[in-house]
C-alpha atoms as an extended CHARMM CRD file, in Angstrom:
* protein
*
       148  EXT
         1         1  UNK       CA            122.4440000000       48.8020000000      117.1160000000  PROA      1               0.0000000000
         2         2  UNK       CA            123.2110000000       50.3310000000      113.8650000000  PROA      2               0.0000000000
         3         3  UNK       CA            123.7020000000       54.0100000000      113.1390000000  PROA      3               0.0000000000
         4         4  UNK       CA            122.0540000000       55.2970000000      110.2010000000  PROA      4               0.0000000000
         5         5  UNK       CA            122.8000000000       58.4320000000      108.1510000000  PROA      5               0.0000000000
         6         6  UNK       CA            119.5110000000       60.7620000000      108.5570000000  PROA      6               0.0000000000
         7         7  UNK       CA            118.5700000000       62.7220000000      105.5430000000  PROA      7               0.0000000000
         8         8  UNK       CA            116.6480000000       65.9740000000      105.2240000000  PROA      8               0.0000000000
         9         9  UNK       CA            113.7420000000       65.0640000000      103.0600000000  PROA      9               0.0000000000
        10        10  UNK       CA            113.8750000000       68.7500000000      101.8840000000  PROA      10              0.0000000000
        11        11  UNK       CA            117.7350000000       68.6700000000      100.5370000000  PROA      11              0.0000000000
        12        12  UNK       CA            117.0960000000       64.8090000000       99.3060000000  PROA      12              0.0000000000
        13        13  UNK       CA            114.2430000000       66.0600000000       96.9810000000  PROA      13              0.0000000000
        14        14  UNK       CA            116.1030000000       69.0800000000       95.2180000000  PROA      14              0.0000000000
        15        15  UNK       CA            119.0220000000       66.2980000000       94.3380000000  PROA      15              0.0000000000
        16        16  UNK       CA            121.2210000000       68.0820000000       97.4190000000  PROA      16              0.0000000000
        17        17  UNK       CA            121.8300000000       64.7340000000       98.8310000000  PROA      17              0.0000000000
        18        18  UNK       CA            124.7950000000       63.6300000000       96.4150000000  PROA      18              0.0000000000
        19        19  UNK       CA            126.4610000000       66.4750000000       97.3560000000  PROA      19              0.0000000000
        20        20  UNK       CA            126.1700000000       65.3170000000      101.1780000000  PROA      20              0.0000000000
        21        21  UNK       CA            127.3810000000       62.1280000000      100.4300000000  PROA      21              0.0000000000
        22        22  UNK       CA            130.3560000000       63.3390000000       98.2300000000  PROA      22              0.0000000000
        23        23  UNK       CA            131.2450000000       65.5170000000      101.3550000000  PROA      23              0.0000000000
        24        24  UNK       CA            131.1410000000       62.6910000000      103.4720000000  PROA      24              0.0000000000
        25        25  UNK       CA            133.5270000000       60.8370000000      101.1660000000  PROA      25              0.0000000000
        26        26  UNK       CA            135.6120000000       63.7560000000      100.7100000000  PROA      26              0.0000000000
        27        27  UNK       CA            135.8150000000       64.0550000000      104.7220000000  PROA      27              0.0000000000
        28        28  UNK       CA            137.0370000000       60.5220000000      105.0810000000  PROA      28              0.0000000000
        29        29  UNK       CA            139.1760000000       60.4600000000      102.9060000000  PROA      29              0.0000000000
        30        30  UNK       CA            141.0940000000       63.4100000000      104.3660000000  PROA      30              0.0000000000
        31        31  UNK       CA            140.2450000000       61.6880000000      107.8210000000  PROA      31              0.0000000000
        32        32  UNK       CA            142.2130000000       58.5540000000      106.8200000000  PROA      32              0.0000000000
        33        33  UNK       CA            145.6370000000       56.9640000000      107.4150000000  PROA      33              0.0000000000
        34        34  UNK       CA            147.6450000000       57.6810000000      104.4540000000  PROA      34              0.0000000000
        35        35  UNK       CA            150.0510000000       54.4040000000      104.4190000000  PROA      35              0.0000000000
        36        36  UNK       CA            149.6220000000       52.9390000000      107.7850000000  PROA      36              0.0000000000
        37        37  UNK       CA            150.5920000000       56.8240000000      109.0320000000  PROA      37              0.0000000000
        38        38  UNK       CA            148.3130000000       58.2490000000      111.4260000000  PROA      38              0.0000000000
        39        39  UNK       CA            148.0870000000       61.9610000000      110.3290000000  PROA      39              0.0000000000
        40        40  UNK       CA            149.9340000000       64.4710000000      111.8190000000  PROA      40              0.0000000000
        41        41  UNK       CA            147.6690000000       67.3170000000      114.4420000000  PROA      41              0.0000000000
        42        42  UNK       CA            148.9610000000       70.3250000000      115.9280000000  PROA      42              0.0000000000
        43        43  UNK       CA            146.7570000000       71.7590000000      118.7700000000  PROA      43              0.0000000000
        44        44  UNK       CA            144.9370000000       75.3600000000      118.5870000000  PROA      44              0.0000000000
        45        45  UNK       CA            146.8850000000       78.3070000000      119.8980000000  PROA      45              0.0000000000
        46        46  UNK       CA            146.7080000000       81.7240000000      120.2690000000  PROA      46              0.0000000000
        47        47  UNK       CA            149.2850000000       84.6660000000      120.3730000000  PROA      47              0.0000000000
        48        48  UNK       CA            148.1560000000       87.5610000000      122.4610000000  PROA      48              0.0000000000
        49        49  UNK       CA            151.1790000000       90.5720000000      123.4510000000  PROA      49              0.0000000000
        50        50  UNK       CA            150.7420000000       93.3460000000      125.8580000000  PROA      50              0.0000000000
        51        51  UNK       CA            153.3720000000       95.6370000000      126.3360000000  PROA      51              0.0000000000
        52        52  UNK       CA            155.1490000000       93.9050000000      128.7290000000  PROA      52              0.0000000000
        53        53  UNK       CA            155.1200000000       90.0240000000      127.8040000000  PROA      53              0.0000000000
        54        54  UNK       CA            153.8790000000       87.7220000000      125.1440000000  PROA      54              0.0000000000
        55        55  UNK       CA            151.2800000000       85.2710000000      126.2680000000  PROA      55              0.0000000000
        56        56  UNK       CA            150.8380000000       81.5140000000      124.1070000000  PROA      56              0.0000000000
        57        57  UNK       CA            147.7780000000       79.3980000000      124.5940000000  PROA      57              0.0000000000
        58        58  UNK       CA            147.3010000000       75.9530000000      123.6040000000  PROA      58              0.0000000000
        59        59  UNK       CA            145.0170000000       73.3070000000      123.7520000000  PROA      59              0.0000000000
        60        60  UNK       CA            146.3230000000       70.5310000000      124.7710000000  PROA      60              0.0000000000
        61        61  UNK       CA            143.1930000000       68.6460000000      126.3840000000  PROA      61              0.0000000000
        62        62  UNK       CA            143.5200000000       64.6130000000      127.4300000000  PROA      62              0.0000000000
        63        63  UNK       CA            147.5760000000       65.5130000000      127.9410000000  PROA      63              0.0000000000
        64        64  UNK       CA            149.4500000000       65.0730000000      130.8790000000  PROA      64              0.0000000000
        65        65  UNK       CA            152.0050000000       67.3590000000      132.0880000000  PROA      65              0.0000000000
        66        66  UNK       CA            154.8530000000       65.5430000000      131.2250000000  PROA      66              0.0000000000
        67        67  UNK       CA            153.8880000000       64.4700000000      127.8260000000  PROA      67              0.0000000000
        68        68  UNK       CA            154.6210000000       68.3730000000      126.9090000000  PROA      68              0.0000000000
        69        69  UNK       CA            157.8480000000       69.8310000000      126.5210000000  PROA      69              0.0000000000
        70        70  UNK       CA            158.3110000000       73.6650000000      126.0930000000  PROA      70              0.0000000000
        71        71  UNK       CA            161.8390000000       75.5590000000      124.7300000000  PROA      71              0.0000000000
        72        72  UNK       CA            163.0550000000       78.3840000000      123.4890000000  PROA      72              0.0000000000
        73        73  UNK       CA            165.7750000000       78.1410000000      119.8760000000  PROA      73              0.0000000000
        74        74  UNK       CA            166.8700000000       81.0930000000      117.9560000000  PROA      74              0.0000000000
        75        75  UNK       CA            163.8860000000       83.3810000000      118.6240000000  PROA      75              0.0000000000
        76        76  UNK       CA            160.7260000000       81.1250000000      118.5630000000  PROA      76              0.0000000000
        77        77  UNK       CA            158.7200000000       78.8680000000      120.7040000000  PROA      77              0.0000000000
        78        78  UNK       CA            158.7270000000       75.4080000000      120.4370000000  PROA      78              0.0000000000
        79        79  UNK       CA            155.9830000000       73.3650000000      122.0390000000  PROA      79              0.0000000000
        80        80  UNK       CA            156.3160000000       69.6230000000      121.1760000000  PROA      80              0.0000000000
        81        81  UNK       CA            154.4620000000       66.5760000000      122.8680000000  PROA      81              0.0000000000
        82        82  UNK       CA            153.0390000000       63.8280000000      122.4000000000  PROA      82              0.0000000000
        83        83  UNK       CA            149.4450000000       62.5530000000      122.8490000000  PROA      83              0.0000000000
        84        84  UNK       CA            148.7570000000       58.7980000000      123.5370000000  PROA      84              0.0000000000
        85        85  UNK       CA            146.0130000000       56.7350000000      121.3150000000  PROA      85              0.0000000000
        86        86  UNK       CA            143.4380000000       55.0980000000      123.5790000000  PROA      86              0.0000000000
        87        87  UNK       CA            143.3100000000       51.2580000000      123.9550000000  PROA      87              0.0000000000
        88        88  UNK       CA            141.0570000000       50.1270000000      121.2120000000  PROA      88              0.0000000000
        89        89  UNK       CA            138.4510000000       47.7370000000      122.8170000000  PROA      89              0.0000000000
        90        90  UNK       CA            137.4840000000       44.0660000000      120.9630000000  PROA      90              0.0000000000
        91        91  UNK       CA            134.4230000000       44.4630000000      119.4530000000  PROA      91              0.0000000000
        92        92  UNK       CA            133.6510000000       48.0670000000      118.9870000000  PROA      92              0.0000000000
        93        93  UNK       CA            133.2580000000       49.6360000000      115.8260000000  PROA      93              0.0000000000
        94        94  UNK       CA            134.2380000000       53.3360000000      115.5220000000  PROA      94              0.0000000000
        95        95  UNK       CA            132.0840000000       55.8040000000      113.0550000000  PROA      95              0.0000000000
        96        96  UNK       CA            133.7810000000       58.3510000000      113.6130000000  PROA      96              0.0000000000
        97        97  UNK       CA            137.3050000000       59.4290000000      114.9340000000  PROA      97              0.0000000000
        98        98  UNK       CA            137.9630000000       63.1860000000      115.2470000000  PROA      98              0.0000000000
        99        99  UNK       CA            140.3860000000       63.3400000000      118.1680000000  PROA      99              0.0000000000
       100       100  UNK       CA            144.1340000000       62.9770000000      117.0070000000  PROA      100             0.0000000000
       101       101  UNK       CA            146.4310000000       61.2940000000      118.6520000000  PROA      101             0.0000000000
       102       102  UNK       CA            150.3040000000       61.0590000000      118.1680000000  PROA      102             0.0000000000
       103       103  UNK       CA            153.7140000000       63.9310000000      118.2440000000  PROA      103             0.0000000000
       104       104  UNK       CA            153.1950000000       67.2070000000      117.1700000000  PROA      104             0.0000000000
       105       105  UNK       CA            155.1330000000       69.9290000000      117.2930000000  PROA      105             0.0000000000
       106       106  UNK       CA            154.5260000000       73.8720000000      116.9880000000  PROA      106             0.0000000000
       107       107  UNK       CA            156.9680000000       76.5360000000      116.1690000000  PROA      107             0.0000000000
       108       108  UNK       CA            156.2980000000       79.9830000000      116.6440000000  PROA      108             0.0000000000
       109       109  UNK       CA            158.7860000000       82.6900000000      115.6190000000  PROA      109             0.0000000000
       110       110  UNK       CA            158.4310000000       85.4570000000      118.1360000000  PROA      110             0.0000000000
       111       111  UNK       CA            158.4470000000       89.1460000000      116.7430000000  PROA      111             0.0000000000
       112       112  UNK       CA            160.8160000000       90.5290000000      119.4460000000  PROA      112             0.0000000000
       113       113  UNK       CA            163.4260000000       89.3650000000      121.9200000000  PROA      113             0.0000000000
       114       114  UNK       CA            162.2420000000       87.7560000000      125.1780000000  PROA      114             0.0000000000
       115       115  UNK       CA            163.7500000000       86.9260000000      128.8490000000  PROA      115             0.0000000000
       116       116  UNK       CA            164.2350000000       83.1020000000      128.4390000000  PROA      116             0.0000000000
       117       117  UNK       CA            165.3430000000       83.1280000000      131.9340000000  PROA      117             0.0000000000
       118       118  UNK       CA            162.0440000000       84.5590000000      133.1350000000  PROA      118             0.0000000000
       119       119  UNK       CA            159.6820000000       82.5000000000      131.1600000000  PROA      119             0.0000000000
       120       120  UNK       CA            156.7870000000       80.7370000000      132.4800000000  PROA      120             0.0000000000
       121       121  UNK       CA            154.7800000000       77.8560000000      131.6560000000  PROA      121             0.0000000000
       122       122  UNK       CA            151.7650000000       76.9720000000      133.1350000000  PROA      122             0.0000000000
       123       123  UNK       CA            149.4360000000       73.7350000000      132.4630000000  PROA      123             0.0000000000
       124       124  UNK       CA            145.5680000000       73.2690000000      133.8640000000  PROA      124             0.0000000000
       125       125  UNK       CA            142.2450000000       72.2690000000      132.3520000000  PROA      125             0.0000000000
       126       126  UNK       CA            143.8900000000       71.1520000000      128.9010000000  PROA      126             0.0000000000
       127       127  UNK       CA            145.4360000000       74.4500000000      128.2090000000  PROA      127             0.0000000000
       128       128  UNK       CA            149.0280000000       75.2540000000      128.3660000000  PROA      128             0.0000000000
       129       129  UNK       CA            149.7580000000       79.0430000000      129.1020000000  PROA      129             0.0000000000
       130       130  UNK       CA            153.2690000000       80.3030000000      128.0980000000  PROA      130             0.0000000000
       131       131  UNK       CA            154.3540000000       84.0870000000      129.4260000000  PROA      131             0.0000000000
       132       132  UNK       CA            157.4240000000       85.5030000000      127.6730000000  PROA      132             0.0000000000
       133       133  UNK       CA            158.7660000000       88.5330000000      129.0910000000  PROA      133             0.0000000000
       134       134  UNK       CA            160.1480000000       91.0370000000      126.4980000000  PROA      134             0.0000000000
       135       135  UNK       CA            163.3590000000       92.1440000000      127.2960000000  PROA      135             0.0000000000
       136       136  UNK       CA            163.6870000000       95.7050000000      128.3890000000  PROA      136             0.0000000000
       137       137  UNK       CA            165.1650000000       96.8080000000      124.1430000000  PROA      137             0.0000000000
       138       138  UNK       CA            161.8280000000       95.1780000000      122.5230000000  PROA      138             0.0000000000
       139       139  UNK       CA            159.6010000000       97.2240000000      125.4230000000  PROA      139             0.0000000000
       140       140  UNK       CA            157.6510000000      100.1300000000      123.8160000000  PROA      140             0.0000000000
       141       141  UNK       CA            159.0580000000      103.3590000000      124.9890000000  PROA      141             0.0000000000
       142       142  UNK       CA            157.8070000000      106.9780000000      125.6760000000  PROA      142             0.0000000000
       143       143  UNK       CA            159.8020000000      109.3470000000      123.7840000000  PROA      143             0.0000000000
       144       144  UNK       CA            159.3330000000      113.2060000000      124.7990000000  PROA      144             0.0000000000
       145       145  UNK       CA            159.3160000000      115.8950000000      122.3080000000  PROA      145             0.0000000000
       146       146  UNK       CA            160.9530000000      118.6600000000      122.8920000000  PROA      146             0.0000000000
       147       147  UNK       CA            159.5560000000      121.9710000000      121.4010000000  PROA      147             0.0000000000
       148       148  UNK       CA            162.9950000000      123.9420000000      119.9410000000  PROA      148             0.0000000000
């Protein structure tokens, strides 16, 4: 079977199509090795704080739990891991790759001082969830004013 690249008739007539294919190009190039290097992927995260914690989200999907390693240095988070390539079978041709495989490693510098001794990090359904107490100084305070 042989996968061919459909066309909209409507784009191919107006002379869009060149500019499809030059995408493509563009997009495989960028998708390559560069010198027998695999390129480098960091996983989506998000940084939420309430007033008490802050609260790290990653995607980490197709990971297991002890491919991940979570610390604290100087002020920021460091999530680093590792993701392993699947076992390329004889015979198949891949189109199309998308999924990276290989270390990463994400640093984030946190705005305020945390508990590291009270830090948790939790790991289900591809996501990693890191809570990081504030320390009772970087918790918002109610100041009364006084009327003189």
């Amino acid at each position: 079977m042989f996968l061919t690249k459909y066309t909209r008739p409507e784009l191919a007539s107006v002379g869009f199509n060149r500019l499809v294919n030059l995408q493509d190009e563009l997009d495989r190039l960028f998708d390559s090795p560069w010198n027998g290097q695999a390129r480098t992927w960091a996983p989506a995260l998000d940084v939420r704080e309430d007033k008490n914690s802050f609260i790290v989200r990653a995607e980490l999907p197709g990971m297991k739990r002890e491919d991940i390693d979570v610390s604290l240095h100087d002020g920021a988070l460091v999530i680093t891991g590792e993701r392993q390539a699947e076992v390329k079978e004889e015979g198949v041709d891949i189109h199309r790759q998308e999924r990276f495989y290989g270390k990463f490693q994400r640093a984030i510098t946190l705005p305020a001082p945390v508990a590291a001794d009270k830090v948790k990090a939790n790991y289900k359904d591809g996501v990693l969830t890191i809570t990081l107490p504030k320390t009772e100084e970087a918790k918002p305070r109610q100041i009364d004013v006084s009327v003189n």
